[in-house]
C-alpha positions, 0 to 999 in steps of 0.5 A: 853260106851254101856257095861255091866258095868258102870266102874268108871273111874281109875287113872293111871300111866305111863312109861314115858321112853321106850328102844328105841327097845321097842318103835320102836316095840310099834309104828311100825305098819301099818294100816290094811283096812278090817277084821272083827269077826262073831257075835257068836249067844247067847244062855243061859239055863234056865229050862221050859217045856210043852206039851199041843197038844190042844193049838197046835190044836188052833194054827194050826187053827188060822195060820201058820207062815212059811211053809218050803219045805220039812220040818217043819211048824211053826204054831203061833195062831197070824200070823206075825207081831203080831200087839200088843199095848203098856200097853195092856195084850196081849190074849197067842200067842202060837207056835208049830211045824207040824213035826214026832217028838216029840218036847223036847225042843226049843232054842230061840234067839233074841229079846222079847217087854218088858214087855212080857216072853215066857214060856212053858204050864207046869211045868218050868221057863219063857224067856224074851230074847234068851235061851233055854225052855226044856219039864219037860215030853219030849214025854209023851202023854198029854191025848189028842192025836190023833191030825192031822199034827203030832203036838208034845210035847212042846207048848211054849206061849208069855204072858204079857203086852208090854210097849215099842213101837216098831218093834222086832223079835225072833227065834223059832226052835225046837228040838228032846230031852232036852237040844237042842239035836236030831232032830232039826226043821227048825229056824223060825223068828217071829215078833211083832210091838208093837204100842203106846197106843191111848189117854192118853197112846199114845207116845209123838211126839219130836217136837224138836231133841237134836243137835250134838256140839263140845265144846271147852274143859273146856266150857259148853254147853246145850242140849234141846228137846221138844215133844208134851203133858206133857211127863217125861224126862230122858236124857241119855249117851251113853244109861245110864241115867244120875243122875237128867237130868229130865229137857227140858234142860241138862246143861253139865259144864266144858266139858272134854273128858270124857263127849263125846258121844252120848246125847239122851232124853227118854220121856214117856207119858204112853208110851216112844218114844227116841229122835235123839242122838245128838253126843257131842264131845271135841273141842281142839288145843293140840295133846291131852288131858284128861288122855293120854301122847304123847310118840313120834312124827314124827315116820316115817312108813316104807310107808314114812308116819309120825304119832304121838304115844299117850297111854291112861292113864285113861278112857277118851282122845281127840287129834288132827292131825299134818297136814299131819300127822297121830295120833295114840292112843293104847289101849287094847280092851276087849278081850286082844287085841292091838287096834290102832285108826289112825286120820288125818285131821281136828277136834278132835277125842275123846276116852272114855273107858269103863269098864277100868282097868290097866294100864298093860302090855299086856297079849297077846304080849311080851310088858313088858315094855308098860303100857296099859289101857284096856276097851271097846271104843267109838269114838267121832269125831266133827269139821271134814271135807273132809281132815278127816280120821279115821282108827281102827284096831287090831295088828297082825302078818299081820300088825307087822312091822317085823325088822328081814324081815322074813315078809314084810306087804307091799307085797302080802301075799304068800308062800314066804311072810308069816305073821306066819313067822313075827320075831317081838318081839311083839309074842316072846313067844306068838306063841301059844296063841290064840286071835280073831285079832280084834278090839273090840269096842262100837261105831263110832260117826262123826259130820262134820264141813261142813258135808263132810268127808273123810274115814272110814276103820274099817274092822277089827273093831267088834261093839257090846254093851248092851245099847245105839247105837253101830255101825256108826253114823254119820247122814248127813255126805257125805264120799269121801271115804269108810265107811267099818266096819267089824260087827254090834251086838246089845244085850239086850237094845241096838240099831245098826245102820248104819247111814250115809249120803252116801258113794261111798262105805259101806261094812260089811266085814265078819260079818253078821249083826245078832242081839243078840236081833233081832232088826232091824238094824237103817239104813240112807244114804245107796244105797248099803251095800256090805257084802264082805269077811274079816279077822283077823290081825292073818291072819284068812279069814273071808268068806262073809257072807249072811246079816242075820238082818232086816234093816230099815230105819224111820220104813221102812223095806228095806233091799231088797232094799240096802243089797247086799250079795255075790255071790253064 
């Protein structure tokens, strides 16, 4: 999975018997259509510091950035986008800002090319992703003085050697005192597009994409991928490398649940180019396989609806739908709480957990009895056509079923009908505790039979990861239905993406699509991404918000062209 930790697999037991009023609290949960949670910007100290008003001067003749009314300008001694070249030693680009203050210390956010730091002119330490450089001598005057436009302070520069193509983009904003405090500037967005090197150095060009599969669950299957020159190979998962798949050709043997995912190709010839991810999914007739159990069958909602109850039991499942029937898998996300996956239709649907651990009792929900598995979940669909349908949710007070009727999900929340009134034994003892209500999860993969699908609804479904893809993919899959997803969050070496081949209907419910490592967002299949309002299964509304990511489609920026923010 696109985590931090790799985990290792864990084996598990579990409670094969339930009370039944237990089992009915366990299963009786309705699926939920929107809600989301925001992506919190992340900032982390590191101490540096400079002020160097000469450099500033050279900035400030060489270009200015951005000019804000009535406010800041930020001045960069290279305009944006910055054309740089990969395995070149860049000449310092340097930033400062026209203001009345002086400036003590900068936070930075987003994403900066590899190979490349941004560090203050004196005294301090370097950043090479999002953080904060502090002046070491905030407003002391460097003896050059006397400069126009009111240039102050601290003078942060980018230096080094860029190796990986690509278009990337930061934020800058300056502030009064050390430690982000005071007098703050404007936020300033600025961009590198790091091209390949010519001749020997120059990226190799895939002549021939990986191909997404499903494998029958115990057969082999091979993945291949050629591109032009002599390029090293590294064949990765999930955006982990895999241990000796340095080969044109992977080999994977005895297919299991717990090698579905996303398979791509990373070759370098002095510079690197990714291949397509090829989605590999488990093909299988059982209900499910891998490490889970079905604990029941036939359970009816109080809809009238019938699904099947499946448990985890390790990091890695696969299951199938009775026709006409829903199949629900349980497991409990990262930040502690309940997830429910709802399948219907054709094909299979692989679970593979990340960074596991129990099986436990949850810690957020009076459930003493049930023993989930805990981790960070990516979700392998293949074999689907247009009678498939996935939903993914976190358990709450607004989709508990409630036997005392003190609330009733299937009616309109209201005064009368209020979800804090919910007297499911699921919160006995939990009233005060405090969760996010959404379901926290890796990364959503779709490859069709026919290359039709029905819906995807997981508003109340927050995509993040550290490497890899996270977000939707499902290259060339037409949707009936909607495609709603409540945020996309990429950080460190990860991609987001957004790839589909249409649907009538995509939303960002209540997120913004702001990128912990400011890369663009991947985009296909999109005429419209609506960003509507969202909220919680604890019943927190999550306003819409503005799109706050660059979207982009085969290196074409077209986030005018398809983002669709709310009204004023």
């Amino acid at each position: 999975m696109n985590i931090i930790v790799k985990p290792t697999i864990q084996r598990a037991w579990l409670r094969a018997q339930l009370p039944a009023a237990l089992l009915i609290a366990f299963l009786q949960r309705t699926p939920v259509v929107r809600l989301f949670q925001v992506a919190d910007e992340f900032v982390s100290a590191s101490p540096a510091g400079a002020l160097l008003r000469s450099t500033a001067a050279v900035a400030a003749s060489l270009g200015t950035l951005h000019s804000l009314a009535g406010a800041t300008t930020l001045l960069a001694s290279k305009t944006s986008p910055a054309a740089l070249t990969a395995g070149t030693q860049i000449t310092q680009i340097a930033f400062t800002v026209t203001d009345t203050i002086n400036i003590a210390s900068w936070k930075i956010g987003g994403a900066l090319p590899p190979g490349l730091s941004l560090s203050a002119l004196e005294g301090g330490g370097s950043l090479t992703g999002p953080g904060m450089l502090d002046a070491t001598t905030p407003g002391v005057d460097d003896g050059y003085g006397g400069m126009s436009g009111g240039i102050a302070s601290t003078t942060p520069f980018l230096a080094g050697t860029p190796t990986q193509p690509g278009l990337y983009t930061f934020t800058l904003q300056a502030f009064e005192f050390a430690g982000l405090a005071g007098l703050a500037s404007n936020t300033f967005s600025y961009s590198i597009n790091v091209t390949a090197g010519g001749g020997g150095g120059s990226a190799p060009t895939v002549t021939t994409q990986p191909t997404s599969r499903a494998v029958a669950a115990g057969a082999s299957t091979t993945l291949s991928v050629a591109a032009t020159g002599s390029p090293t190979i590294q064949w990765q998962r999930n955006g982990g490398d895999l241990t000796g798949a340095t080969s044109a050709t992977l080999s994977l043997a005895n297919v299991q649940p717990s090698d579905a995912g996303l398979y791509a190709a990373v070759l370098t010839s002095g510079a690197t180019t990714t291949s397509d991810a090829a989605i590999v999914g488990v093909a299988t007739t059982s209900k499910v396989i891998g490490t889970g159990t079905e604990l029941a069958a036939d359970i009816v909602y109080p809809t009238g609806a019938k699904y099947d109850q499946v448990l985890p039991s390790g990091g890695a499942l696969a299951v199938t739908a009775d026709a006409g029937q829903v199949t629900r898998s349980s497991f409990i996300d990262l930040n502690d709480d309940i997830v429910q996956v709802e399948f219907s239709g054709a094909g299979t649907l692989s679970l593979v957990l990340d960074s596991t651990s129990g099986p436990a009792a949850p810690v957020n929900y009076n459930q003493p009895s049930v023993a989930y598995i805990k981790g960070h979940a990516g979700i392998v669909i293949t074999g689907a056509d247009e009678t498939t349908n996935v939903s993914v949710f976190s358990v709450g007070r607004v989709n508990a079923n409630d036997p005392t009727g003190g609330f009733n999900f299937l009616n309109p929340i209201s005064a009368t009908n209020n979800p804090a009134n919910n007297g499911s034994s699921l919160f006995v003892g939990h009233a005060t505790t405090a969760y996010d209500g959404v379901a926290d999860i890796g990364f959503i993969a779709i490859s069709s039979a026919n290359g039709k699908f029905g819906g995807l609804r997981a508003s109340d479904a927050s995509c993040f990861a550290t490497q890899g893809m996270t977000g939707i993919y499902a290259p060339g899959v037409t949707f009936n239905g909607p495609v709603f997803i409540g945020d996309i969050n990429a950080s460190d070496a990860a991609t987001p993406v957004f790839v589909i081949g249409s649907s009538p209907d995509t939303r960002i419910t209540g997120g913004d699509l702001l990128q912990t490592n400011g890369k663009p967002v991947q985009v296909n299949g999109l005429t419209q991404l609506k960003f509507t309002a969202g909220g919680t299964s604890n019943n927190v509304a999550l306003p819409a918000q503005n799109n706050r990511a660059v979207l982009q489609q085969n290196g074409t920026d077209v986030t005018s062209q398809v983002v669709v923010n709310p009204s004023p």
